[in-house]
C-alpha positions, 0 to 999 in steps of 0.5 A: 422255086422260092429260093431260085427266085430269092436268089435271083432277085435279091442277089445275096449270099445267104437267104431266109425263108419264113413263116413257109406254111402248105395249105395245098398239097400239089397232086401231080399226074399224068395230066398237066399241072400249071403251076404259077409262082409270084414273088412281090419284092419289098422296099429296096429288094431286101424283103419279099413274100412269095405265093405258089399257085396251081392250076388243074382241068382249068379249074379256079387257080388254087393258093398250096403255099405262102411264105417270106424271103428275105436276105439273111445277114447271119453267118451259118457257123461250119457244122460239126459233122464228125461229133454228130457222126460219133454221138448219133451210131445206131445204124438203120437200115434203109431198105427197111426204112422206105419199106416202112414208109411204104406201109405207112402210104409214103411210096417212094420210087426209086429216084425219090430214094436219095438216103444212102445212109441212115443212123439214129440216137435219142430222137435225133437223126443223121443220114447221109443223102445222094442225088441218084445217077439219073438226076445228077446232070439236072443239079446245075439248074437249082440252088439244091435239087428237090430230089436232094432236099426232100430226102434231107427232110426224110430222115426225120421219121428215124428220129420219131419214137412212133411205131404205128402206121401213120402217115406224117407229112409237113404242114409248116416251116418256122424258117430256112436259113440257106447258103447260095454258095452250094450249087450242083450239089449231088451229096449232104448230110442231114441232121435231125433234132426232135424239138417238141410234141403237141396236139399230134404235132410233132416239130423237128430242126434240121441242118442240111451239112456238105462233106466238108462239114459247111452247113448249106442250110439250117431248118427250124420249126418244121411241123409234121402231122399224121394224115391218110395217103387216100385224103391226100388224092382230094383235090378241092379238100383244105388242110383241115380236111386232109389232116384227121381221119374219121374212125368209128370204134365199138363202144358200150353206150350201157350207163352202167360203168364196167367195174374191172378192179376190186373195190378200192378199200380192198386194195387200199387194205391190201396195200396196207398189209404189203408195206408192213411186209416190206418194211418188217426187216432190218435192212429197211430199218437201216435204211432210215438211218441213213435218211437220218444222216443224209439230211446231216451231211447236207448241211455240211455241204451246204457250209463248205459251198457258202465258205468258197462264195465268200461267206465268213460264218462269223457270229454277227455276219448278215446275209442277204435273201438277195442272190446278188451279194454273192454273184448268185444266178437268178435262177437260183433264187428260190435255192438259196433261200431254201439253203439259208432256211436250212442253215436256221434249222440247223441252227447255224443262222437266225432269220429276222426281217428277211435277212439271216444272222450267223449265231453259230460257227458252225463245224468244218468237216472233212466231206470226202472223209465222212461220204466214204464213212457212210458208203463202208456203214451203207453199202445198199445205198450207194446211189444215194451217196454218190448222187449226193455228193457228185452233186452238193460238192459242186454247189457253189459252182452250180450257183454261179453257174459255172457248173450245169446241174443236169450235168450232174445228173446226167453226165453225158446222158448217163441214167445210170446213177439216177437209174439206181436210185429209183429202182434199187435203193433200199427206198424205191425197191420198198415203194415200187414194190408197193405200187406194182403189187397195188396194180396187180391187186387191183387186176385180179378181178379182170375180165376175161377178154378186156384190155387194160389200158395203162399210163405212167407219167413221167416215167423216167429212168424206168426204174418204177416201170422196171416193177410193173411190167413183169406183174401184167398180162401182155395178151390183155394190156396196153402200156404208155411209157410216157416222159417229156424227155425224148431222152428217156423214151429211147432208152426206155425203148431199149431197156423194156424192148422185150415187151411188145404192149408198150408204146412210148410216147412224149408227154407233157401233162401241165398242157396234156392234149391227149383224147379224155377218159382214155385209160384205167390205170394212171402212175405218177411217180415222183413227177407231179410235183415238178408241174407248175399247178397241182390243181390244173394238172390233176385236172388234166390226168382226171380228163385221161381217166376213165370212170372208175379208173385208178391213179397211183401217185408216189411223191415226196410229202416233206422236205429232204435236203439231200433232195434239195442239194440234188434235183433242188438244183434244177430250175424244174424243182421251184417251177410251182406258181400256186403260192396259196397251195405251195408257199415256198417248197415243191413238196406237199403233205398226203394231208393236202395231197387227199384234200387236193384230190378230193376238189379234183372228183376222186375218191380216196381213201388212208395211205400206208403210213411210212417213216419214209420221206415218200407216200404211195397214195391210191385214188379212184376216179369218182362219177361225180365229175361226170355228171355235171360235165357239159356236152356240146352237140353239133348234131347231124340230120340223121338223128344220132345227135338227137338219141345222144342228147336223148340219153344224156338226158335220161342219164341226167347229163347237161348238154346242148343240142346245136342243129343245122339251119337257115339262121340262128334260133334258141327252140329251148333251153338247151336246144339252137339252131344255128347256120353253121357257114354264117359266122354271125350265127355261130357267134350268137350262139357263143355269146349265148354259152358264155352269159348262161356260164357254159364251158363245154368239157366236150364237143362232139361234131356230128354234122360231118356225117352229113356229107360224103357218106359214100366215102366214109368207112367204118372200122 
């Protein structure tokens, strides 16, 4: 409708649809529906909003949606179909496509199924869509048919990593930017992109393409969220109602805590042991080695890129901290500063007053030449070694940016390098050894019959997970394989698809918005460091954990130029902004690394000493953060707010109690009454929180209970 009358009214070629939002969903019966559409035209016909009303029973009229409609004066570049078809090949079966749906509550019939084909790759989509025969004569009568256009938004689900039941339907449009210049159409490609993960939400860009490879149409920021088939028959219900679900699960309300390890200085003493085993042979003493000539090499590298920026290394030369004097992108700052500091511990360069003087011609070496030395003298790391150089011999490009460091990586979305590097090197068959055998340690006091629920962050290439998943019980364990890449997810997908206890999910843990105190057991290997404030992002994994649940961290504790000759060279290696805890290197000491943990309300203990540039440092979630955590009680007129705050205040809990009435009063301490439809109540209660320095860590909402207790079921 909007843009039929977009097209009408303000006679362009190109049309822009913004800030699209539904605030109704339209339930169509056998019953008639009125629907009444208004279009309020801008100065000068270029800018316009638009409003969709229904009509039911003769009922009040009700606003479903509400959006912008301008010309759009931008050009929609010709699409490039071919190499969509060639990048995105893993063929989905559609049948089973819509029988899926299906069972997620989305029944469509058989005009509604337009998707004739239907392909998938790294959480993007492209399915070709066909107006069925029944409705092929009605094309003429709309800029695109909305049998057509709906099936072009269908697809979106091949390009979700989600294998439960949900059941997701759109809540937003960011914008639509469409070509007029394509009606009675009867076949488009559509193309996917999944963009972004947050808070249930998940956001995708479409591109609606004709044979002829013209782009009819370009979706960004279209919102998806999960909600249930049988919310959607409410008709006098709001976004907000329809779009969570009430779900009542078995929980022990015991205050003693369900101890499921080991004590943690058993399994701190065993992991101690385990790395002596591991370390105990030549091979690892090889190995360091190696390390030894790695950060050697690196300053060669390091040399031979400075020469093709134009630096002479003649005694005297001064060189600036400043990326401008040898056309340097910004972005690099932090690099380059760190690749100087190197050249002054090599002692080619000396840093007085923030410029750096050569005091050393430093020795020109034949790269190529000693990489292949090193390969035939260690041949067990030759992940390291090709890394190293596919990467520092294009440092100077990678600076000025000709060169794209992840490129480099990941050529082409190859994990293949880096895959070998953290699950076969000499390094990480030593350290992922010691965390998969540290978990099973820990298990082997489990319970007979209790789930174990386990996250890894950042998880990657898969190449610590590659260790783990052998060590645990599929009958009683529930593994997250969590990365903020949805290009790691699907291939993780396939590489760990033997395992069916594994869910795959995007993750980003600087802004977790996951449920609290949701897992037993956290792994963070060699991704912590890449968040912007250690503080608040162990903050965030503590909020994951459950009492007494274990984190097991592996990092760096210090510097390693060949690492900053590697992933140094992405903008996510210097993204840190606490300057107080992390000067001017991502990296931090186990020192700090037990400092930081101890603030954050863990328990830890000594890690395994290690002559490698990695720790493996085991923590346990403590009980103190627990106990000075606030509750904020909405509670209901059954009383289980009131037991509630009953027991927390046996448990000696802090809490306030928030119940309904006819205006807002304090009846204790920790006890209002507020009149939850009148927004002055609520907000006397809010200033009243903030002057006694309350911030609730969690709210729970019981007054839901209150209404339509017929409807709600219990699972």
């Amino acid at each position: 409708m909007a843009l039929r009358a977009g097209q009408i009214v303000l006679n362009a070629d190109y049309l822009e649809l913004k800030n699209f939002d539904f605030q109704q969903p339209i339930i169509l019966s056998e019953a008639t529906t009125e629907i009444q559409f208004i279009l309020n035209v801008g100065d000068k016909g270029s800018s316009s909003n638009f409003e969709i009303f229904s009509l039911d029973n003769d009922s009040d009229w009700t606003i479903n949606s509400q959006g912008k409609i301008n010309k759009s004066f931008l050009d929609i570049k010709d699409s490039n179909l071919t190499q969509y078809k060639q990048e995105i090949n893993y063929k989905v079966d559609v049948d089973k496509y819509y029988q899926d749906l299906s069972k997620r509550g989305l029944e469509y019939g058989e005009s509604l199924r337009a998707i004739a084909k239907l392909y998938s790759a790294d959480n993007r989509a492209l399915g070709k869509v066909e107006l069925p025969a029944s409705l092929v004569s009605d094309a003429a009568n709309y800029i695109i048919h909305p049998v057509l256009l709906d099936a072009c938004l269908q697809v979106s689900g091949a390009a979700i990593d989600d294998d439960s039941d949900r059941m997701y339907l759109p809540i937003a449009i960011e914008k639509i930017v469409f070509s007029t210049n394509h009606s009675s159409l009867k076949t488009a490609w559509s193309y996917a992109k999944l963009i972004d993960y947050n808070a249930g939400i998940y956001t995708l860009d479409f591109e609606l393409i004709s044979e002829r490879q013209e782009t009819i149409a370009v979706i960004t920021g279209v919102k998806i969220k999960s909600t249930q088939v049988n919310l959607l028959n409410r008709q006098n219900s709001n976004i907000d109602d329809w779009l969570y679900q009430v779900e009542w699960r078995d929980a022990s309300i015991n205050s003693k805590l369900d101890n499921s390890f080991i004590s943690l200085l058993d399994i701190q003493h065993g992991a101690k042991q385990k790395f002596a085993q591991l370390i105990n042979n030549s091979n690892f003493n090889n190995y360091l080695q190696l390390l030894a000539e790695l950060e050697e090499i690196s300053v060669h590298y390091i040399v031979n890129a400075l020469i093709k920026l134009g630096v002479d290394f003649e005694v005297g030369q001064l060189l600036s901290p400043s990326v401008e004097q040898f056309s340097i992108l910004e972005e690099h700052e932090s690099l380059w500063s760190r690749l100087l500091d190197i050249l002054t511990e090599a002692g080619i360069l000396e840093s007085a007053h923030d410029i750096w003087q050569v005091i050393k011609v430093p020795d020109l070496v034949n790269i190529n030449k000693q990489q292949q030395q090193l390969l035939n003298q260690y041949p067990q790391a030759q992940a390291e070694l090709d890394l190293l150089h596919r990467c520092a011999s294009q440092l100077d490009k990678v600076l000025n940016g000709d060169v794209d460091p992840k490129e480099l990586l990941f050529p082409g979305g190859d994990l293949g390098i880096t895959t070998s590097l953290y699950q076969d090197s000499p390094g990480a068959k030593v350290t992922n050894t010691l965390v998969a055998e540290t978990i099973q340690q820990a298990l082997s006091n489990q319970p007979q019959g209790k789930t174990i629920k386990i996250l890894e962050i950042g998880a990657g290439t898969g190449g610590t997970t590659a260790y783990i998943l052998p060590k645990l019980n599929p009958s009683n364990t529930e593994y997250t394989f969590s990365d903020l890449s949805p290009l790691f997810l699907t291939k993780a997908r396939e590489k760990f698809k033997q395992y069916d206890f594994v869910k795959y999910e995007l993750l980003d843990i600087s802004k977790t918005s996951q449920a609290p105190k949701t897992y037993d057991i956290i792994i963070a290997a060699n991704v912590l460091h890449a968040t912007a404030d250690l503080k608040h992002t162990l903050s965030n994994v503590r909020q994951l954990l459950n009492p007494q649940g274990l984190l097991i961290i592996v990092e760096g504790t210090q510097p390693a130029r060949w690492f900053d000759l590697t992933f140094g060279m992405t903008e996510g290696w210097w993204k840190f902004v606490d300057k107080q805890l992390r000067a001017n290197y991502p990296l931090i000491s186990v020192y700090n690394w037990q400092k930081l943990l101890l603030d954050a309300d863990f328990t830890v203990g000594t890690s395994p000493k290690t002559p490698l540039q990695q720790a493996v440092i085991i923590a346990q979630a403590s009980n103190k953060a627990i106990a000075r955590q606030h509750y904020l009680i909405f509670a209901d007129k059954q009383g289980i707010g009131t037991e509630l705050a009953n027991y927390l205040a046996q448990s000696d809990r802090n809490y306030t109690l928030v119940t309904s009435g006819t205006e807002f009063k304090q009846e204790s301490a920790n006890k209002y009454q507020i009149n939850a439809l009148g927004p002055s109540s609520c907000d006397r209660l809010i200033k009243h929180l903030q002057q006694k320095e309350i911030k609730p860590d969690c709210i729970i909402y019981l007054q839901s209970l209150d209404r339509d207790r017929n409807n709600l079921k219990s699972n």
